[in-house]
C-alpha positions in Angstrom: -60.0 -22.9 -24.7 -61.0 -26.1 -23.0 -57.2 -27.0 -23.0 -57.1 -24.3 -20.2 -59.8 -24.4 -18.5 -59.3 -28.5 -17.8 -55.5 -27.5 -16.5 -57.3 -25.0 -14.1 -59.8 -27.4 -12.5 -57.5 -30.5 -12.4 -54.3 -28.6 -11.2 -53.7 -26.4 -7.8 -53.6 -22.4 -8.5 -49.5 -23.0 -7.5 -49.0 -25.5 -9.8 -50.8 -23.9 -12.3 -49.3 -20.2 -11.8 -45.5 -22.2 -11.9 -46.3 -24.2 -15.3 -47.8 -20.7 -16.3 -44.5 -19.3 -15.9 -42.7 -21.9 -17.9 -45.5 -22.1 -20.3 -44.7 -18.4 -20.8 -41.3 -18.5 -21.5 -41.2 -21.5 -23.8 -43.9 -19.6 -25.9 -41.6 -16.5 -26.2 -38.5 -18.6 -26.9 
């Protein structure tokens, strides 16, 4: 998905792994 791929080249790896992480639990929620 571009959605992702744009996330991964604008944020940091960090940022990216930590929104991942919240990103992750809001889907399973």
């Amino acid at each position: 998905m571009n959605f992702w791929h744009i996330l991964w080249y604008k944020s940091k790896p960090c940022d990216l792994a930590k929104f991942g992480i919240v990103f992750w639990q809001l889907w399973y929620v």
